[in-house]
ROTORNU-701155 format. One line per field, with one value per residue (C-alpha): residue in three letters; residue number from 1; x, y, z. Coordinates in Angstrom, 3 decimals, padded with zeros to 6 digits. Example, Ala and Ser with C-alpha at 12.3 -4.5 7.8 and 13.67 -1.06 7.14 Angstrom:
BEGIN
residuo <- (ALA;SER)
num <- (1;2)
u <- (012.300;013.670)
v <- (-004.500;-001.060)
w <- (007.800;007.140)
% end
This chain:
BEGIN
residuo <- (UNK;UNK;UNK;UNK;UNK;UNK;UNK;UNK;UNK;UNK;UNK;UNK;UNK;UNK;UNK;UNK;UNK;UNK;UNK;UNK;UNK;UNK;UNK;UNK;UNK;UNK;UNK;UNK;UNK;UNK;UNK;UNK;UNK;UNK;UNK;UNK;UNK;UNK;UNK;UNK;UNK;UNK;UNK;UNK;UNK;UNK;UNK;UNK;UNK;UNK;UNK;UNK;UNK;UNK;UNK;UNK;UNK;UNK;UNK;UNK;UNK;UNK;UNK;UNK;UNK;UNK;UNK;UNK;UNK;UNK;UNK;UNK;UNK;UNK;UNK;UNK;UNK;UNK;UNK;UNK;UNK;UNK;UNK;UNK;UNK;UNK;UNK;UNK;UNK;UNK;UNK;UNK;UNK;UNK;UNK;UNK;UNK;UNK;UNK;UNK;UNK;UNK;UNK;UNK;UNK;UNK;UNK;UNK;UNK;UNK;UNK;UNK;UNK;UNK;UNK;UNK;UNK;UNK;UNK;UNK;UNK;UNK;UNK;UNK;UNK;UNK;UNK;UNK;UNK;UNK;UNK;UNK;UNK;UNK;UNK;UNK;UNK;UNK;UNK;UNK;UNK;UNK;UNK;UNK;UNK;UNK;UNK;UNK;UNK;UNK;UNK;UNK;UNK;UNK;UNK;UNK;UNK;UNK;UNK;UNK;UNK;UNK;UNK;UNK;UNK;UNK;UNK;UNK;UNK;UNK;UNK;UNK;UNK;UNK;UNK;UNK;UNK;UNK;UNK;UNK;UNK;UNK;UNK;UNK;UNK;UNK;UNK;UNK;UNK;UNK;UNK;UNK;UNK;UNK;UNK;UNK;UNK;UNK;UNK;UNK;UNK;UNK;UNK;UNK;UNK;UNK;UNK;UNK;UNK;UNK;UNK;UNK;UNK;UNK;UNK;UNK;UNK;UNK;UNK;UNK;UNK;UNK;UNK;UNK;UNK;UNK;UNK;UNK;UNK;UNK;UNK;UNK;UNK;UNK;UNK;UNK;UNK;UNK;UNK;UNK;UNK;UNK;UNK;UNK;UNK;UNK;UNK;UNK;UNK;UNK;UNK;UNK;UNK;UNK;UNK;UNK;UNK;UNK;UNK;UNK;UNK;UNK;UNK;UNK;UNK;UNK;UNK;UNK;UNK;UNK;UNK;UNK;UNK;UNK;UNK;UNK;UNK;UNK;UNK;UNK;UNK;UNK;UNK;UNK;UNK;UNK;UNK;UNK;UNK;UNK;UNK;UNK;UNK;UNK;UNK;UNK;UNK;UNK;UNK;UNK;UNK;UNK;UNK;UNK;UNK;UNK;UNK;UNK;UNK;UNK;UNK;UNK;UNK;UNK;UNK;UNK;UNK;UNK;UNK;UNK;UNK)
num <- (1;2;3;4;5;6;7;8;9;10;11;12;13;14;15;16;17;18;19;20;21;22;23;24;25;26;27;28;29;30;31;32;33;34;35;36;37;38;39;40;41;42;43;44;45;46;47;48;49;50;51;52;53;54;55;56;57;58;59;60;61;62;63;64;65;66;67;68;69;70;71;72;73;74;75;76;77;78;79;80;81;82;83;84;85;86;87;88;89;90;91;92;93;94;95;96;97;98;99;100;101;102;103;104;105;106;107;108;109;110;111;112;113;114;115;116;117;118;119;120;121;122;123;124;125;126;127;128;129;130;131;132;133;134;135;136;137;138;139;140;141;142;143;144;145;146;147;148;149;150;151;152;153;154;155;156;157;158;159;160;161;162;163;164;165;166;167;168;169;170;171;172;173;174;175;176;177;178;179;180;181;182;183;184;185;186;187;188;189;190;191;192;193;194;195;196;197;198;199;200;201;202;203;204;205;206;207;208;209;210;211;212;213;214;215;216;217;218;219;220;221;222;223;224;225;226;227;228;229;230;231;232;233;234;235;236;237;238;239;240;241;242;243;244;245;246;247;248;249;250;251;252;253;254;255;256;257;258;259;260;261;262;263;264;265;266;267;268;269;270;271;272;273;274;275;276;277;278;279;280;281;282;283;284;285;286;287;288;289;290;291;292;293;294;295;296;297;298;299;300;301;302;303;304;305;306;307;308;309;310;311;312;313;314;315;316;317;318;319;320;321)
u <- (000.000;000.978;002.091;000.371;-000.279;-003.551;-005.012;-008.465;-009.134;-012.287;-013.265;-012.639;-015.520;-015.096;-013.189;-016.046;-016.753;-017.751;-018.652;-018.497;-017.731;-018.219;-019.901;-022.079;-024.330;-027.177;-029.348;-033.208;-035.206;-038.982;-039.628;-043.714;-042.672;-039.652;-042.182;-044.585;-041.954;-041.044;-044.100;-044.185;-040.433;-041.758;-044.745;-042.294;-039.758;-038.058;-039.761;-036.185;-035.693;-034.776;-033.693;-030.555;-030.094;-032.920;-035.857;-036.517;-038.073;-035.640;-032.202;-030.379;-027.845;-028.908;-030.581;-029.035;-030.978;-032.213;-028.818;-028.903;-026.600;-026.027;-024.164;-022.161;-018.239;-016.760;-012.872;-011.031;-010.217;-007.550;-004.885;-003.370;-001.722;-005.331;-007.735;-005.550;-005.389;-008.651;-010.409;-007.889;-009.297;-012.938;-013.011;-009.317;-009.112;-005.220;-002.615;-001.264;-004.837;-005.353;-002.706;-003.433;-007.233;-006.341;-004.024;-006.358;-008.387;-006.187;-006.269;-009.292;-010.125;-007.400;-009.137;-012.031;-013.530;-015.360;-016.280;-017.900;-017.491;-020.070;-018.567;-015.327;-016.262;-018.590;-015.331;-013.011;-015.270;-015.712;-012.836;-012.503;-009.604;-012.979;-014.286;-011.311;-009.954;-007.368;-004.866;-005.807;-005.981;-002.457;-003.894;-007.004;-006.343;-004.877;-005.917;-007.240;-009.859;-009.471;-010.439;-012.734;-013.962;-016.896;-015.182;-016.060;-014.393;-014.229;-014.107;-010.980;-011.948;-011.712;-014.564;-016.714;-016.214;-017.273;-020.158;-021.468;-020.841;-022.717;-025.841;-025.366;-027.298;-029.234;-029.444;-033.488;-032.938;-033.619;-031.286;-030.728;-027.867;-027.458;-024.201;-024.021;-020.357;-018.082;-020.768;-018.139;-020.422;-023.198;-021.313;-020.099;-023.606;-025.012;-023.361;-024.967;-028.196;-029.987;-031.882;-030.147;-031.479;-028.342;-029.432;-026.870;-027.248;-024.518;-026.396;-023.228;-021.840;-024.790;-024.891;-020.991;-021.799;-024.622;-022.930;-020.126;-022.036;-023.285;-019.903;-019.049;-022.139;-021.298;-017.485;-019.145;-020.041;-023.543;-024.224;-023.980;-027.308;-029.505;-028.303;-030.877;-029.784;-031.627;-030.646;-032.375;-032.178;-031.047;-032.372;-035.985;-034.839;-036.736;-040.198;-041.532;-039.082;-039.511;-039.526;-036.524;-034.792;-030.585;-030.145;-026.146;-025.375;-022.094;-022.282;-021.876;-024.823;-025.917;-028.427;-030.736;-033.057;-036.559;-037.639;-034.669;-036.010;-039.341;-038.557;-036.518;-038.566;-039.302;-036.192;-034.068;-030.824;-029.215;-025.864;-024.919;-022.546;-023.757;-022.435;-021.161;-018.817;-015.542;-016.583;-018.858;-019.314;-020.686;-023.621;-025.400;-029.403;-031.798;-035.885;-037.442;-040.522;-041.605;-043.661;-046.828;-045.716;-043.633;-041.393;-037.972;-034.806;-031.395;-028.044;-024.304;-021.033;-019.275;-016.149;-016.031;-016.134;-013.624;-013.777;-014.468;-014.874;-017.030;-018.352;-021.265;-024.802;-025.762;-029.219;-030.384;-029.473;-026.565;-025.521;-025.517;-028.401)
v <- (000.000;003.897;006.012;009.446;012.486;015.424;017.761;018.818;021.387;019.594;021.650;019.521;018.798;015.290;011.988;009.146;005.432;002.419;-001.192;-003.437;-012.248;-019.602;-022.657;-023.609;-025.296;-023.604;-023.942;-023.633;-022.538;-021.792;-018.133;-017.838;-018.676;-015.982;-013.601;-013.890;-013.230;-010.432;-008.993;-008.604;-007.469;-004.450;-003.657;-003.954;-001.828;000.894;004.609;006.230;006.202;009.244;010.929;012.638;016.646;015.671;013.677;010.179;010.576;012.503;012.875;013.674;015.762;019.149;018.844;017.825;019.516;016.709;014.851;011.539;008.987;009.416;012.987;010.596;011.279;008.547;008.199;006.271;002.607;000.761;003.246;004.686;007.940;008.425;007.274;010.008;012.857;012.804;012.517;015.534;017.478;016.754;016.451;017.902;014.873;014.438;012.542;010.166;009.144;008.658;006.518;004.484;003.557;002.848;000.272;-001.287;-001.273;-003.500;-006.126;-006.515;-007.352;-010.084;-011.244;-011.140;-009.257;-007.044;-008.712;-006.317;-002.632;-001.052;-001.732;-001.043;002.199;002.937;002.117;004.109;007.069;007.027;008.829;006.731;008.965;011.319;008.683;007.772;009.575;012.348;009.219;007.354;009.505;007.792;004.317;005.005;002.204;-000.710;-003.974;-003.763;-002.280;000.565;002.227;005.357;005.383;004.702;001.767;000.436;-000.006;001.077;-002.079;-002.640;-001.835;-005.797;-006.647;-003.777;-004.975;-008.205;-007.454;-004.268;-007.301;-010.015;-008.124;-006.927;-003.488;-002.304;001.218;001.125;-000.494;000.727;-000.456;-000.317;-000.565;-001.586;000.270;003.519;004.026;006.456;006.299;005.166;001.834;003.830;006.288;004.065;002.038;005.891;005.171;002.297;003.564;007.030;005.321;004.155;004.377;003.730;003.391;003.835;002.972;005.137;008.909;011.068;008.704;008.891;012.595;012.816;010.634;012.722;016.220;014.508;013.591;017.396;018.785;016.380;017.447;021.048;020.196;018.376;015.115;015.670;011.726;011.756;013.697;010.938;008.876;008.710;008.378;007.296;007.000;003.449;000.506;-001.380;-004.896;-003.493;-002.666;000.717;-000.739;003.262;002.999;-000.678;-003.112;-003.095;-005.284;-005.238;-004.942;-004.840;-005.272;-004.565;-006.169;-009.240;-011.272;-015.247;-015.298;-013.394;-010.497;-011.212;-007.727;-007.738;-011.016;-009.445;-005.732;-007.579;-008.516;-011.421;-011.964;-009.726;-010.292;-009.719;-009.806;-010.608;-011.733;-014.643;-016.350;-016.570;-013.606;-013.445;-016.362;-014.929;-016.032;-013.712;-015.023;-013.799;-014.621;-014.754;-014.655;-016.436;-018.116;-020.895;-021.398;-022.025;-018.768;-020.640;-018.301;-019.613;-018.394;-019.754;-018.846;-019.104;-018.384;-015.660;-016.925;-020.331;-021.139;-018.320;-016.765;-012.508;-011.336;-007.955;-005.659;-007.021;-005.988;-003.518;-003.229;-000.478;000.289;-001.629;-005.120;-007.059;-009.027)
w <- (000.000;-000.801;002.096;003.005;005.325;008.224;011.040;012.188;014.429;016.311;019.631;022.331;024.960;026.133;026.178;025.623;026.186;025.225;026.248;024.037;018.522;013.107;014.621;011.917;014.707;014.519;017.710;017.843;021.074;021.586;021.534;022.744;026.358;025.689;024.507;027.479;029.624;028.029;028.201;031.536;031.897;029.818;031.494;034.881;033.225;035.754;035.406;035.707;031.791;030.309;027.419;027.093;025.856;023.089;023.116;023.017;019.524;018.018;017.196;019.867;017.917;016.491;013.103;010.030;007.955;005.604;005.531;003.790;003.877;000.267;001.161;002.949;001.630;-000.740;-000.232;-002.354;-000.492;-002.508;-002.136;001.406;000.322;-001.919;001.306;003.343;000.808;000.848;004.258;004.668;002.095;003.060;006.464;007.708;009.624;011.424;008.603;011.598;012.720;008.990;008.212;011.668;010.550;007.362;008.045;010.849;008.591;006.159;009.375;009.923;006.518;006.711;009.824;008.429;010.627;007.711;004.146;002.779;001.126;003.269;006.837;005.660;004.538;007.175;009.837;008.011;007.813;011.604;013.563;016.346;017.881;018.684;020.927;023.270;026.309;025.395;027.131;024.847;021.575;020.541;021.034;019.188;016.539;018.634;018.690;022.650;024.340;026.081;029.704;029.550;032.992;034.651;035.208;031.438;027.921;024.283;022.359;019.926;015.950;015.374;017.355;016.775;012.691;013.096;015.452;012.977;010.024;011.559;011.239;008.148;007.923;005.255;004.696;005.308;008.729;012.069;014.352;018.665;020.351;024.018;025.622;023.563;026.140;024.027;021.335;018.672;017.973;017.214;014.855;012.857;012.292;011.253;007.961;007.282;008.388;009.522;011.977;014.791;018.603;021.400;025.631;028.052;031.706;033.041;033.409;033.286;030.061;028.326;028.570;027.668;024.923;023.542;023.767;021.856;018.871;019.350;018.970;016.222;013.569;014.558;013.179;009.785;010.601;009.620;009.939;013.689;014.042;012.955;016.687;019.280;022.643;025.980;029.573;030.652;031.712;027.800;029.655;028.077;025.224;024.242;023.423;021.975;019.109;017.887;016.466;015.179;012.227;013.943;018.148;018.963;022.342;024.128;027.378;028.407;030.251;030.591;028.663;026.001;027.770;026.592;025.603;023.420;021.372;021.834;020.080;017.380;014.545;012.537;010.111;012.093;013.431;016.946;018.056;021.915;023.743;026.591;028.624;032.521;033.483;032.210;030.006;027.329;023.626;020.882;018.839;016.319;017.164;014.544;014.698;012.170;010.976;008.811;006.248;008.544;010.520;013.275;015.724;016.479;017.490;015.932;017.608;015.659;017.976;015.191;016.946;016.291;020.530;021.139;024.813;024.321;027.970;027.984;030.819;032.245;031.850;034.800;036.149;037.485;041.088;040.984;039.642;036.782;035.394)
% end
């Protein structure tokens, strides 16, 4: 690959977060006793949910003014100095952070962890460096997850590409994300889609998370002001906005919440990672039906039995569930 240089002049407010994956066994497991469940998990859902800055029902982000993801910039992908020349032209991103995603981006797609155009141009249009502690600016690109306090984790570019690929996102989709944390997961799925809904449990991240994607579309990222955020508990899902056809979730918990399987719909796909703490394993659930209209739920490890340990999935007033 060519070699290439860039700086932006982005205001700084904050330093974000984030908590963050083939057997072909496929698994099948009743759903209508799920579903019951479920709906009484909603009905019993806390009152303490809450919108950040902007309401529940719209973006949270000032307004785009009829942005589309078809305004969406177009760099050139098979050439570094070409990719880097330019994102700094168009967006006056930094040369070094340039260079850095671009060759992540090179590993990933050796490890597989994207296979297709769109994620790979969604990830490299998404300046992670804008989600990470100042700290951690430097280390934006590694391989690792990093701390951004609050005593939870931005998830390394290899594992949000896989997740973001398993469920495959179609540009008509909307899409809900459990964990919003720095907000970087939900950036980058805002240009595959301009409907994406994010709930983080942590008030003060959430709210740190939300002013960031403020500061962000005021600096040109236009894309960023189709995220809705929410301050909730994500274990019930956020039942006013769905169904919805993708749910990503970035903490780790033993087994499938039942609103989740309950807001997803019929054909749509939802990526989680189960399993005891510590010990979880990243699957890619999928509601279907049958011919004679049938519910079931299929489950496929996207790590072939590899061990990802996340942060686990808080409830409110402390705990995991």
């Amino acid at each position: 690959m060519d070699n290439s240089l860039g700086s932006r002049h982005i205001p700084t407010l904050f330093s974000p977060t984030d908590s963050e994956g083939v057997l072909r066994h496929f698994a099948s497991i009743g759903l209508s006793l799920a579903l019951t469940f479920a709906a009484g998990l909603t009905a019993a859902a806390p009152a303490l949910a809450q919108t950040t800055p902007a309401s529940a029902t719209t973006a949270a982000t000032v307004p785009t003014a009829g942005f589309k993801l078809t305004d969406l910039p177009k760099p050139p992908i098979d050439s570094r100095d070409k990719f880097v020349a330019f994102m700094r032209e168009t967006r006056k991103e930094d040369q070094k952070m340039l260079v850095l995603r671009f060759d992540r981006a090179q590993a990933m797609i050796e490890n597989k962890d994207v296979w297709r155009e769109k994620e790979l141009r969604a990830y490299l249009l998404t300046p992670r460096e804008e989600f990470v502690l100042d700290r951690n600016r430097a280390r934006a690109y590694d391989h690792a997850f990093l701390d951004i306090g609050y005593g939870v984790t931005i998830s390394g570019p290899h594992l949000v590409g896989r997740m973001t690929s398993t469920i495959d996102v179609q540009p008509t989709d909307r899409v809900l994300e459990i964990g919003t944390g720095s907000g970087y997961q939900s950036a980058l799925l805002s240009h595959l889609t301009d409907q994406v809904y994010t709930i983080e449990i942590i008030d003060p991240l959430g709210k740190r998370s939300a002013a960031n994607y403020m500061r962000l579309v005021t600096a040109g990222y236009s894309e960023f002001g189709n995220i809705h955020t929410k301050i909730a508990d994500g274990y019930f899902g956020w039942a006013e906005a769905a169904p919805f056809d993708k749910i990503i979730v970035t903490c780790g918990i033993d087994h499938i919440p039942p609103s989740l399987l309950q807001q997803l719909k019929t054909g749509g796909i939802m990526v989680i990672p189960v399993g005891p703490p510590g010990r979880q394993h990243v699957l890619e659930v999928r509601k279907v039906a049958d011919a004679a209209g049938n519910v079931t739920v299929t489950r496929r490890d996207i790590y072939n039995g590899k061990i990802v340990n996340f942060v686990p999935f808080t409830k409110v007033g402390g705990g995991s569930w």
